[in-house]
Steps between C-alpha positions, in 0.01 A plus 500: 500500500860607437712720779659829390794546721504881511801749535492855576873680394408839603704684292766341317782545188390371187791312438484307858149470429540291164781314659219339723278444295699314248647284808120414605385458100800261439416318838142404378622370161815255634171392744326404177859390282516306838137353496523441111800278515459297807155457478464658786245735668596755687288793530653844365425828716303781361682871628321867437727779541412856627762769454583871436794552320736868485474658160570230241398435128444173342501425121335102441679288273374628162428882612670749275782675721433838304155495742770607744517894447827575745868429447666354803634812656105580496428226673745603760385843537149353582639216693372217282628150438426327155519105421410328218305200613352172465113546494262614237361858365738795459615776727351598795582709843520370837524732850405577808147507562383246240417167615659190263373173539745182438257185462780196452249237454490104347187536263520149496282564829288775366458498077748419237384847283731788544216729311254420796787536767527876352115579528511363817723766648355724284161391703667533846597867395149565361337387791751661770460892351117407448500464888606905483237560280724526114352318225831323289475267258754337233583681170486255198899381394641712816550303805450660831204706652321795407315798493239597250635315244390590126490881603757771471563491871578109543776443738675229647527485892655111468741319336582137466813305351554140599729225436418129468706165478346197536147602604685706806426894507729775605483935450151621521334820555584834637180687600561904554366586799660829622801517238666772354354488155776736419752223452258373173582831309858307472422218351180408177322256777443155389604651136141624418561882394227721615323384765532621871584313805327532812502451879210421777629809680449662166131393438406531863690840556630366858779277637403095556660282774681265308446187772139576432540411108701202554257405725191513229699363214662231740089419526400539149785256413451217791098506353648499136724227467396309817772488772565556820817754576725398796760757671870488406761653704659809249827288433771755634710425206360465169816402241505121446 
């Protein structure tokens, strides 16, 4: 059974955020460069990230930057960062009150398929707002997690956008949890005109401790994948 070293930013920049993760990402891989050319074996850490971030939107790698409906006084107005980034999928929002999840993982550990890596988030999503009673599923060629897909009303209350090199994971999901879905109407989400976006505040018409949520979807994920998580310390400085 692997161990998940698991660390809780609070709320953190974006940009900081990335910074860290990257440093991490790149630390697994010169493990495995490392192991690869001295024929050596030394084990490579597994990291998941938890993190708010302040108002920020993302476009992936191959998202279309017209998805992005503001110019950048706009953004400033609203108080809104925007990178361009490394991961996959297209534009998306990030802000208080939404939980994103950074699983920076060696696959090598778990399974070498980056298709089953994204159901399995999608299943630790699925099962985490089933524990509040909302039935999600997948929608067919639109990664992430849904309600009542294949009906006028479908609407996405997760998104997910990774990055991999080497069989080593970084991005992941950002679950809305009591976000201001506001911040959407400012961007086409994910690129898919049309369909809404949603919130568990939204669905359950009340306010959800956020510590709770990490808590179920820390669970859903240890059962998942089959770790153990272990504490680290909030590093006081994240920049490499």
């Amino acid at each position: 059974m692997q161990t998940v070293q698991l660390i809780d930013l609070g709320l953190k920049d974006y940009k900081e955020t990335w910074e860290y993760q990257e440093k991490l990402f790149q630390e697994i891989i010169d493990i495995k460069v490392a192991n690869r050319r001295n024929n050596t074996h030394t084990q490579t850490p597994n990291y998941f990230i938890f993190v708010e971030h302040p108002h920020v939107y993302t476009l992936g790698k191959s998202g279309d930057l017209n998805n992005l409906l503001l110019n950048e006084a706009q953004l400033k107005e609203k108080g809104a960062s925007f990178y361009k980034i490394n991961r996959g999928g297209d534009i998306t929002y990030h802000g208080p009150g939404q939980i994103v999840g950074y699983p920076i993982l060696d696959l090598d550990h778990f399974f070498t398929d980056i298709h089953k890596y994204l159901r399995f988030l999608e299943e630790v999503i699925i099962l985490t707002l089933a524990d509040y009673g909302i039935k999600t599923e997948r929608s067919k060629g639109e990664t992430g997690v849904w309600i009542d897909v294949g009906t006028p009303f479908a609407r996405k209350i997760c998104a997910l956008g990774v990055r991999t090199s080497r069989w080593v994971t970084m991005h992941g999901f950002a679950l809305n949890v009591n976000t201001n879905l506001g911040y959407f109407d400012n961007i086409i989400p994910c690129g898919i005109k049309g369909k809404a976006v949603t919130s568990l505040e939204a669905e359950l018409n009340k306010k959800i401790p956020l510590e709770e949520v990490k808590s179920k979807i820390q669970s859903h994920f240890k059962a998942l994948f089959e770790v153990t998580f272990t504490s680290t310390n909030t590093p006081s400085k994240l920049k490499p």
